[in-house]
PADO-18975 format. One record per residue (C-alpha): x, y, z; chain; residue in three letters. Coordinates in nm, 3 decimals. Each point is the difference from the previous one (the first is absolute). Example, Ala and Ser with C-alpha at 12.3 -4.5 7.8 and 13.67 -1.06 7.14 Angstrom:
# residues 2
REC        xx        yy        zz   cadena   residuo
REC     1.230    -0.450     0.780        A       ALA
REC     0.137     0.344    -0.066        A       SER
# end
This chain:
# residues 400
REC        xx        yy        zz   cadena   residuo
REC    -1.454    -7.551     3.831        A       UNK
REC    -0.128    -0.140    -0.318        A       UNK
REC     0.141    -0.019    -0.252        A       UNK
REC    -0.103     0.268    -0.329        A       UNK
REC    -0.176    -0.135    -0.245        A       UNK
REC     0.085    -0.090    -0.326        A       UNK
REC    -0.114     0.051    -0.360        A       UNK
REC    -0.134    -0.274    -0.228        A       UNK
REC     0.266    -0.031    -0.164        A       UNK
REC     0.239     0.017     0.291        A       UNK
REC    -0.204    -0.262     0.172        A       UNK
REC     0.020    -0.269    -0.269        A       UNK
REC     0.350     0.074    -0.009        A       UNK
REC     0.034    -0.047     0.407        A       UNK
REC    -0.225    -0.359    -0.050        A       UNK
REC     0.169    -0.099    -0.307        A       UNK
REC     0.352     0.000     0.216        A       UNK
REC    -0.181    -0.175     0.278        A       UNK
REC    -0.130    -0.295    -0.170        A       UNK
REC     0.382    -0.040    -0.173        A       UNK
REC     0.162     0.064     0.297        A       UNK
REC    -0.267    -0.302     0.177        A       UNK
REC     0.097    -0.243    -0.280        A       UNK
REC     0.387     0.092     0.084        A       UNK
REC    -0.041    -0.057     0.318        A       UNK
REC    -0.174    -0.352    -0.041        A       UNK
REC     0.287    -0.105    -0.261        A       UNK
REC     0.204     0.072     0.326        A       UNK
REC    -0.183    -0.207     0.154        A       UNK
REC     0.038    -0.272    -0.227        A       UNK
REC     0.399     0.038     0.011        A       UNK
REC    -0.031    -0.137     0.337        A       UNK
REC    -0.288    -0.238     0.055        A       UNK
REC     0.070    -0.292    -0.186        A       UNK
REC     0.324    -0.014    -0.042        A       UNK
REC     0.022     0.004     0.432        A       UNK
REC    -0.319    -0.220     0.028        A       UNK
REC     0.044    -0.258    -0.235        A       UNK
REC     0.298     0.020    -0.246        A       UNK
REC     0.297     0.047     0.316        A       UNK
REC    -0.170    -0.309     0.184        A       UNK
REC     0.042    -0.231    -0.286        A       UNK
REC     0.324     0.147    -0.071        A       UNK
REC     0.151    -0.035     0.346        A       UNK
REC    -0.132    -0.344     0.004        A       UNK
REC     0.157    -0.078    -0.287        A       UNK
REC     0.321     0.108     0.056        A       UNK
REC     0.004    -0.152     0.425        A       UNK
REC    -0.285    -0.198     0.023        A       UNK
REC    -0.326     0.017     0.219        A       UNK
REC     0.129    -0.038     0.339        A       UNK
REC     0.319     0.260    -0.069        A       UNK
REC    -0.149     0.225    -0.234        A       UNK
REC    -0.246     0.102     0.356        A       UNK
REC     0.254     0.147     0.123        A       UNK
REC     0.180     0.137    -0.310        A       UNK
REC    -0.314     0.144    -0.060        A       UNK
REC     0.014     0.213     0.326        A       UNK
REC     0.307     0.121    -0.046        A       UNK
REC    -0.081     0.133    -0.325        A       UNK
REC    -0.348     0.172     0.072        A       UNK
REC     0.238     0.149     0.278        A       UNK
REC     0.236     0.172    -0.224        A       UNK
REC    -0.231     0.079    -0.231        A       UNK
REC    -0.174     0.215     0.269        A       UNK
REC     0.310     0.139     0.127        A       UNK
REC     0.083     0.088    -0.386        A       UNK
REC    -0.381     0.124    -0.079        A       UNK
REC    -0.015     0.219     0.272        A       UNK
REC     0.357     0.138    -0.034        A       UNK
REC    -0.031     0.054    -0.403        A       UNK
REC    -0.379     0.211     0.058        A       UNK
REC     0.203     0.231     0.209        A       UNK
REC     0.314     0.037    -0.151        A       UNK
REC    -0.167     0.029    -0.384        A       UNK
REC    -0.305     0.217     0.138        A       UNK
REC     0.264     0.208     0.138        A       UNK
REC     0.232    -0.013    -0.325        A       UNK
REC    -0.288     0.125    -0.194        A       UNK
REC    -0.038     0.263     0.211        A       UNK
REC     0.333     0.174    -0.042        A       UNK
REC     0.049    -0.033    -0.393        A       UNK
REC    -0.400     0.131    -0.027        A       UNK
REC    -0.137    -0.303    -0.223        A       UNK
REC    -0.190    -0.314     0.051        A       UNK
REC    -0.064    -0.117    -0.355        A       UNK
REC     0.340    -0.095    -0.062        A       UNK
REC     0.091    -0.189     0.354        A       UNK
REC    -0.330    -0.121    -0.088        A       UNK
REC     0.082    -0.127    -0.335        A       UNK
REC     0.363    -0.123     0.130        A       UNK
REC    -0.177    -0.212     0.233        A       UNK
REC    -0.221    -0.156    -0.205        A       UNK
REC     0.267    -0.093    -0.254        A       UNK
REC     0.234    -0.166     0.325        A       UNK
REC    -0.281    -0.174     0.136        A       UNK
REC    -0.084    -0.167    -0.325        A       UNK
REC     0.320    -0.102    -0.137        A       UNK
REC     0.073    -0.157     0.401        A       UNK
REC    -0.335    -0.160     0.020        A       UNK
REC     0.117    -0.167    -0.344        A       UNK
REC     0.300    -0.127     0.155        A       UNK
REC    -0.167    -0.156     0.283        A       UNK
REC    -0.097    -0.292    -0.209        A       UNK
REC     0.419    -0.083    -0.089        A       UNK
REC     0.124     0.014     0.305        A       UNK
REC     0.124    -0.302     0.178        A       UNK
REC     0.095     0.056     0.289        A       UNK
REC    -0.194     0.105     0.358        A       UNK
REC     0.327     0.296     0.007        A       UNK
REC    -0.082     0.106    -0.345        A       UNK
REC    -0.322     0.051     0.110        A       UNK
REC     0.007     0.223     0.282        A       UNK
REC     0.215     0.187    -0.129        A       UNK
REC    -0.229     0.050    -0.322        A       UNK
REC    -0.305     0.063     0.266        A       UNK
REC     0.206     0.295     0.174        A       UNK
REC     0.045     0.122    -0.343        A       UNK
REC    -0.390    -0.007    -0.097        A       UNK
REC    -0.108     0.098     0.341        A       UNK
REC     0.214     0.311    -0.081        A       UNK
REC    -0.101     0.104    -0.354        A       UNK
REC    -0.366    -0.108     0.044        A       UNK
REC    -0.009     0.278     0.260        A       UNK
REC     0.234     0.213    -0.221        A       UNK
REC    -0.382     0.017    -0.230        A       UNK
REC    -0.223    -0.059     0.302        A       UNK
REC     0.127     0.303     0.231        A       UNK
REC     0.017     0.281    -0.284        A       UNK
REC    -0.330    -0.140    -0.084        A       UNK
REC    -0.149     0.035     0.272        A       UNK
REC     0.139     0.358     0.065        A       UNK
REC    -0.136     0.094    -0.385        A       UNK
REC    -0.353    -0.096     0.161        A       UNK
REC     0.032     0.299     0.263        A       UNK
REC     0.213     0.229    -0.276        A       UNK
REC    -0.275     0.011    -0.222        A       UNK
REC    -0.370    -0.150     0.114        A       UNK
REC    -0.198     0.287     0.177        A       UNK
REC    -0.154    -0.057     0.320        A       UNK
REC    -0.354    -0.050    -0.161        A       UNK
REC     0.108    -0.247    -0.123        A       UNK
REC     0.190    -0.235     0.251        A       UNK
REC    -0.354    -0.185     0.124        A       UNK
REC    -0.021    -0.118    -0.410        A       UNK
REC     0.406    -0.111     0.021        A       UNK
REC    -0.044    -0.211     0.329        A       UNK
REC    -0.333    -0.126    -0.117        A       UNK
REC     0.201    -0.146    -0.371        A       UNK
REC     0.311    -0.094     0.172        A       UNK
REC    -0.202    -0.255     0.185        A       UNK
REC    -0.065    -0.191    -0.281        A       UNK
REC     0.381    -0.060     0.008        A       UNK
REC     0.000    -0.250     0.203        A       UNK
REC    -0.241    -0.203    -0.227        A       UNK
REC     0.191     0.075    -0.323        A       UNK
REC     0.267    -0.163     0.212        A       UNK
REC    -0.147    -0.327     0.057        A       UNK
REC    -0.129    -0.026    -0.330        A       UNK
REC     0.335     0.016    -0.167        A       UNK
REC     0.112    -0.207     0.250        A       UNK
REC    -0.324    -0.282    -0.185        A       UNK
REC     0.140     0.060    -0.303        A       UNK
REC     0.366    -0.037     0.039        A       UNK
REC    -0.041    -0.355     0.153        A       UNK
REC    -0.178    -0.177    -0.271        A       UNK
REC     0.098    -0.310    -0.035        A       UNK
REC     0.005     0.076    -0.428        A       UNK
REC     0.310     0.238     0.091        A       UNK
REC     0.232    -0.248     0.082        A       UNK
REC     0.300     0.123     0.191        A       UNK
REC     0.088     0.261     0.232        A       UNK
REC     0.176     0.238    -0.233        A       UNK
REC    -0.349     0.044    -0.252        A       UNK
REC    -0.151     0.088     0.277        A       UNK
REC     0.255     0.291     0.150        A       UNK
REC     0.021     0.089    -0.353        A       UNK
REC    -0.367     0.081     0.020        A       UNK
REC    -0.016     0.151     0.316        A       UNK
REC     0.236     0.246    -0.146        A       UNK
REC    -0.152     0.069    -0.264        A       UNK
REC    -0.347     0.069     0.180        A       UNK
REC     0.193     0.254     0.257        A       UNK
REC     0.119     0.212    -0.361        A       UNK
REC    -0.339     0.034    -0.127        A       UNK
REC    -0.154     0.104     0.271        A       UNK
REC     0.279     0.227     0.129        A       UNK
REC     0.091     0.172    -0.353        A       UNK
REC    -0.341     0.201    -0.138        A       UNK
REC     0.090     0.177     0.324        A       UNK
REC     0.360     0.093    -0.066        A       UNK
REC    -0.096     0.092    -0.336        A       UNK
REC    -0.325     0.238     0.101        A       UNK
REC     0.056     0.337     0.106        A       UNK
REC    -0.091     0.118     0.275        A       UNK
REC    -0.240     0.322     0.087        A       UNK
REC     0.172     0.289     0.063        A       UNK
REC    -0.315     0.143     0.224        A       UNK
REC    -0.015    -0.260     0.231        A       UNK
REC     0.394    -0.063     0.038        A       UNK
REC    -0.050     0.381     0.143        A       UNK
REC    -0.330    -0.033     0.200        A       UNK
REC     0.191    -0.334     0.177        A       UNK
REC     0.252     0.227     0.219        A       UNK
REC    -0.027    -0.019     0.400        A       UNK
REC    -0.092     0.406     0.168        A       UNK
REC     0.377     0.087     0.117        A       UNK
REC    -0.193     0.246     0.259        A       UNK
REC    -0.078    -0.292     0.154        A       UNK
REC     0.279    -0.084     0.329        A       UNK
REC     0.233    -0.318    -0.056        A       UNK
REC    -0.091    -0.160     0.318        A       UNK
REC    -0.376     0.016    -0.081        A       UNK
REC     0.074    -0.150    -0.326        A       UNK
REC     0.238    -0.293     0.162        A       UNK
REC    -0.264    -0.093     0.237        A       UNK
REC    -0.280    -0.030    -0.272        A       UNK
REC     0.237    -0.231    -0.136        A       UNK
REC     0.088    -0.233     0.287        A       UNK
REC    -0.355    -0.041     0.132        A       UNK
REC    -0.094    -0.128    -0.411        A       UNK
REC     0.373    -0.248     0.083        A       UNK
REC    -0.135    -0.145     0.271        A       UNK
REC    -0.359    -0.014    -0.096        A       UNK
REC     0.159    -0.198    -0.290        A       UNK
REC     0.239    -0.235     0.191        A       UNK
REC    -0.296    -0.064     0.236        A       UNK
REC    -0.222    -0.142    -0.268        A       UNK
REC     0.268    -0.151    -0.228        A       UNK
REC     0.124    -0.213     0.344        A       UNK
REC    -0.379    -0.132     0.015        A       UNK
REC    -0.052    -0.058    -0.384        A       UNK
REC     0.377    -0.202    -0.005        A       UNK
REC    -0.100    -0.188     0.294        A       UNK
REC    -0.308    -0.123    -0.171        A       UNK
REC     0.192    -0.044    -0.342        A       UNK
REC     0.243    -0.256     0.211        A       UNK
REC    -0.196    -0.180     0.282        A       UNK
REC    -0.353    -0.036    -0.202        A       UNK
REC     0.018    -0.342    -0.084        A       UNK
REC     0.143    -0.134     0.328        A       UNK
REC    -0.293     0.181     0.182        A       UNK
REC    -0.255    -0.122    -0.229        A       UNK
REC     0.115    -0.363    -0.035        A       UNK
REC    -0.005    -0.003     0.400        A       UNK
REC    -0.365     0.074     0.017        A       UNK
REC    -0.120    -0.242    -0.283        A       UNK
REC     0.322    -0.233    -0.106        A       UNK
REC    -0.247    -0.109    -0.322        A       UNK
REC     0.084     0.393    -0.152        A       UNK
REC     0.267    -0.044    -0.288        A       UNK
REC     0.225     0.198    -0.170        A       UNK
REC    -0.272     0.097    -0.265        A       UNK
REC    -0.256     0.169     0.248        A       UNK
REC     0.200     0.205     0.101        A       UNK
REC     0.165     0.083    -0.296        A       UNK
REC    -0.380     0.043    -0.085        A       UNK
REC    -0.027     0.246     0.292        A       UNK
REC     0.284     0.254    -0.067        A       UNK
REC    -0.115    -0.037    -0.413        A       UNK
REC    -0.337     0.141     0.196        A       UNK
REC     0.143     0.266     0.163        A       UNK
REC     0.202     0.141    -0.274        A       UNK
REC    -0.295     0.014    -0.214        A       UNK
REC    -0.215     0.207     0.212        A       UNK
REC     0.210     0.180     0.117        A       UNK
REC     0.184     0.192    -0.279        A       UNK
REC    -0.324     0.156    -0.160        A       UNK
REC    -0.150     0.098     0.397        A       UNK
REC     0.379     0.135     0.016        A       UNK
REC    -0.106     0.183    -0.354        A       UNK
REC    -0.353     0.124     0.118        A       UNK
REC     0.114     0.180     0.326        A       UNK
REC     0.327     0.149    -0.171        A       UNK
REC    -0.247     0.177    -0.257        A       UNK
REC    -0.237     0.092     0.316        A       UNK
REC     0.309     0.121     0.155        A       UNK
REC     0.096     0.247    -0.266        A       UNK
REC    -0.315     0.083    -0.051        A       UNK
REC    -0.059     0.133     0.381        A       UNK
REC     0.360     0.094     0.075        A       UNK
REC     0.000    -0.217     0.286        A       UNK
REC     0.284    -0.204    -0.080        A       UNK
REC     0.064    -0.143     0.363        A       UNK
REC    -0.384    -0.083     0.083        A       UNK
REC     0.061    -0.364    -0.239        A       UNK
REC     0.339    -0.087     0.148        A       UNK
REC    -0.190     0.034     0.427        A       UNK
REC    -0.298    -0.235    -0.143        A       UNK
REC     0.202    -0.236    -0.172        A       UNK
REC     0.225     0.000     0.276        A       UNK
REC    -0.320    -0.025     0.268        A       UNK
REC    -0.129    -0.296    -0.202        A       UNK
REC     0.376    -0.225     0.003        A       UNK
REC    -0.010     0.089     0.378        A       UNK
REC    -0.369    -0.169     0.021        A       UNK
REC     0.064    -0.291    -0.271        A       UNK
REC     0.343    -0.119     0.214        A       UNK
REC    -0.209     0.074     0.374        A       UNK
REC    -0.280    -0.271    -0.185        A       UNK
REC     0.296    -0.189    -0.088        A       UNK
REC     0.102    -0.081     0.335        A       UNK
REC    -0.356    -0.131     0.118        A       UNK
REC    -0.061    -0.209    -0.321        A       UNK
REC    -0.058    -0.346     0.111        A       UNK
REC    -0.084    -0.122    -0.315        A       UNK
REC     0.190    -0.003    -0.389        A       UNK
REC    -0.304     0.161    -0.127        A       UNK
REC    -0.008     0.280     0.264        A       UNK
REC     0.377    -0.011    -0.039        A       UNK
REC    -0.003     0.059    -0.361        A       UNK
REC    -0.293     0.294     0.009        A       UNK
REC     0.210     0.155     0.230        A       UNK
REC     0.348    -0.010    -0.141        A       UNK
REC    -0.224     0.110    -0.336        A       UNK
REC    -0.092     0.358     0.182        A       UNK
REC     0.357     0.038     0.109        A       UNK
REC     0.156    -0.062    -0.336        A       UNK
REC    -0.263     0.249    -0.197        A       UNK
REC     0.025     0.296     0.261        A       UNK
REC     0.392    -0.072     0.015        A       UNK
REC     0.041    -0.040    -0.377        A       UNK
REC    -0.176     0.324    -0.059        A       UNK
REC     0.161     0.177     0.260        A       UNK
REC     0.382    -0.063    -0.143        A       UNK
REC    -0.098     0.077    -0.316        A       UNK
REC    -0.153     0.299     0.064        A       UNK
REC     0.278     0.116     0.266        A       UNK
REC     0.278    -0.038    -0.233        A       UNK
REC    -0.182     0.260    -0.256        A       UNK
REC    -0.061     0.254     0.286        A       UNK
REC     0.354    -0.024     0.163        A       UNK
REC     0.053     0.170    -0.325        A       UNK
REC    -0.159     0.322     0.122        A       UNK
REC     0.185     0.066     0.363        A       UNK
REC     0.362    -0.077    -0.085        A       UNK
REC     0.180     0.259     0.203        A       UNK
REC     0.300     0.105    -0.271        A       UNK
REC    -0.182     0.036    -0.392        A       UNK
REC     0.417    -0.007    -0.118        A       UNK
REC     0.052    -0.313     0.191        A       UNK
REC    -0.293    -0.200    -0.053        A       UNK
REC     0.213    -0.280    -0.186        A       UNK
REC     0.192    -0.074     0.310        A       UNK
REC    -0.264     0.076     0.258        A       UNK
REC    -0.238    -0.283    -0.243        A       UNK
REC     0.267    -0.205     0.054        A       UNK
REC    -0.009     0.040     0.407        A       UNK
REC    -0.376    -0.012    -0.028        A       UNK
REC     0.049    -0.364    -0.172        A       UNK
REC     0.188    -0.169     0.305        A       UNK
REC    -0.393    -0.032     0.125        A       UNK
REC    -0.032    -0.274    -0.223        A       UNK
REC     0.314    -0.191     0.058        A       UNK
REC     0.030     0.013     0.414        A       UNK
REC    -0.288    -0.174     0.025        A       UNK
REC     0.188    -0.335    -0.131        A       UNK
REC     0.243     0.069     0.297        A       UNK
REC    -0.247     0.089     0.271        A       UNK
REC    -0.281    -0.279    -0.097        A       UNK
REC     0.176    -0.301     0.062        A       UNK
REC     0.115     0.114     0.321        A       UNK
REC    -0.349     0.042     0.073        A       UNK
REC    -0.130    -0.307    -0.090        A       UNK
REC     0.292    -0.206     0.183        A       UNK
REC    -0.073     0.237     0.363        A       UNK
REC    -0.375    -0.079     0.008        A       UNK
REC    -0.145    -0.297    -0.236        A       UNK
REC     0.184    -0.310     0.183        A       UNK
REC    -0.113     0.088     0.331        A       UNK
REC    -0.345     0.170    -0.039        A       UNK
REC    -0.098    -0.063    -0.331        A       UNK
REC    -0.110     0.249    -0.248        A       UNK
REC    -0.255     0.177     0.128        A       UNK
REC     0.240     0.223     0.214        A       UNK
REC     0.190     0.078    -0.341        A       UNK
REC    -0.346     0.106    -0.148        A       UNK
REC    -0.102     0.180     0.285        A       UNK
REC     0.358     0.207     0.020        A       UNK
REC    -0.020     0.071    -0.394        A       UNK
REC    -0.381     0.166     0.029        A       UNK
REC     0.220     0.227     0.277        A       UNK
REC     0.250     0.086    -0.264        A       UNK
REC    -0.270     0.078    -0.230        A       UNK
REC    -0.213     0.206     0.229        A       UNK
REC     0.319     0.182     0.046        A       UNK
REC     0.001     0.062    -0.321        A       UNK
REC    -0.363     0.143     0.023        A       UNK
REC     0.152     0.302     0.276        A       UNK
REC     0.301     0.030    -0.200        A       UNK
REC    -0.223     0.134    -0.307        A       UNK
REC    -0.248     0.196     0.227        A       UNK
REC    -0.198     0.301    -0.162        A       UNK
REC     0.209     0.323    -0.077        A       UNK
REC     0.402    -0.190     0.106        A       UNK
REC     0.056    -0.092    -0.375        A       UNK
REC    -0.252     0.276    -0.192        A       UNK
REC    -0.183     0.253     0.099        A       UNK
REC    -0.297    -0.091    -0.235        A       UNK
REC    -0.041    -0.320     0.146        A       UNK
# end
């Protein structure tokens, strides 16, 4: 059922929250990306060298999962019970910060996981309440417009990530400095709006409706989501070794050139069919298509004999994939099974982004070396057809 309209003034209210809650989100965002793109390489490598600091590396992006994935739970959950997100929300952003800082003084590869356990924690300490405010407050009309603006994340992302590595900026502690400071202004005009009352009241799940109905809503949207993510991760890993073994004169810049292409266009498409989503009330119809389209870009994957045909390809995949995560993580927002739990449940929801970085290499390692890639492309376009059936008219709304 739709949801009931709003007045005027209601409705710039509802879109005023959206856009600041979009521009909290990407400061997120940019807590993360360049500090574990850029600024941890060159700090690792400083502190082991290049051939240590590999497998350094690993071992932090491991605990760093393992402490992301337990700290969205455990604070979505936490924000649950006491009834507030602003100030976990708040507490968060002040831990993060002040750790971040002290990435750049420590001196020791110790010091430093222990310090990435520690921001891995209180980054999702603002990250899960945040994302439980999103299904608090935003009104289902509105969800297609939050997936559409939260993929523009991704960008804002790699952007800061541009700016912090200047060479003008000089060492590594100007530049965390400045990541943190980007993360506050972008998180804080949403702390400090507040938030309407109507929609807070329109966002609460039909109790009528049986638990078991609701829980299965909710796995088919888990899977649909792991399914996709495990392709998209895949990609994000194994690109360059594909594409360098079909033309070895590709360098680092094309493709870098490629995924710059794919973000672009695919954060306003992501934009255009959130709106027409809201607009119809078929919130599901975007996330089949897109997830149709990533089957059909990684099946024209596996036949591309060519880096041209290659890169066309891989193009389609990222778009319709791009668009599709986006828009899925605004409209998981509208089937979570328990509306007093939906810090904790968020939090369950986000181990769909961090098993694919335990399932994916095991994937690659089973079939690359003996059959090549092609098999791997061809077994992904499964996962996201499955994906496709997973979604199917009427199992996640009835409107759609």
């Amino acid at each position: 059922m739709a949801s009931p309209a709003l007045n005027s003034s209601d409705e710039r209210a509802v879109n005023r929250f959206v856009l600041l809650y979009a521009l909290a989100w990407a400061g997120g965002v940019i807590a993360y990306t360049p500090f574990l793109t850029v600024l941890l390489p060159m700090k690792v490598a400083g502190l082991a060298g290049q051939d240590a600091g590999l497998a350094w590396l690993a071992w932090l992006a491991f605990v760093g999962a393992v402490g992301a994935s337990a700290g969205g739970i455990v604070f979505g959950w936490l924000s649950d019970l006491t009834r507030t997100r602003r100030g976990w929300i708040c507490g968060g952003l002040v831990c993060s910060s002040l750790l971040l800082l002290l990435m750049g003084r420590v001196g020791s590869l110790a010091g430093l996981i222990g310090l990435i356990i520690g921001w891995q924690l209180s980054l999702n300490m603002m990250l899960g309440p945040l994302s439980a405010m999103a299904a608090d407050i935003i009104p289902d009309r509105s969800k297609g417009l939050l997936g559409g603006l939260q993929a523009f994340a991704p960008g804002c992302g790699a952007l800061a990530g541009v700016i912090v590595t200047r060479p003008e900026l000089g060492g590594g502690e100007l530049r965390l400095e400045l990541v943190a400071g980007m993360v506050v202004v972008c998180v804080l005009p949403l702390l400090l709006m507040k938030a309407p009352v109507l929609a807070a009241e329109e966002a609460v799940a039909d109790p009528s409706e049986p638990m078991h109905t609701r829980q299965g809503r909710a796995a088919r949207m888990w899977f649909a989501r792991l399914f996709v993510q495990v392709a998209e991760a895949t990609l994000f890993a194994y690109m360059f070794f594909w594409l360098s073994g079909l033309d070895a004169s590709l360098g680092d810049h094309q493709i870098a050139r490629l995924f710059s292409y794919v973000m672009v266009i695919s954060a306003p498409l992501a934009l255009v069919a959130g709106h027409w989503s809201d607009r119809q009330d078929r919130p599901i119809a975007p996330l089949r298509l897109s997830a149709g389209i990533s089957a059909l870009g990684l099946v024209a994957m596996a036949f591309a004999e060519n880096a041209t045909a290659a890169m066309v390809a891989y193009g389609l995949f990222g778009v319709a994939s791009a668009v599709f995560l986006a828009l899925h993580s605004a409209q998981t927002l509208r089937i979570l099974p328990r509306p007093h739990r939906r810090g904790r449940d968020l939090g369950l929801f986000n181990l769909a982004n961090t098993a694919p970085s335990l399932i994916m290499p095991w994937l690659a390692m089973v079939l690359v070396p003996k059959h090549g890639f092609a098999p791997l492309f061809i077994f992904l376009a499964g996962l996201a057809a499955a994906a496709i059936w997973l979604l199917a008219p009427n199992a996640i709304t009835k409107q759609d």
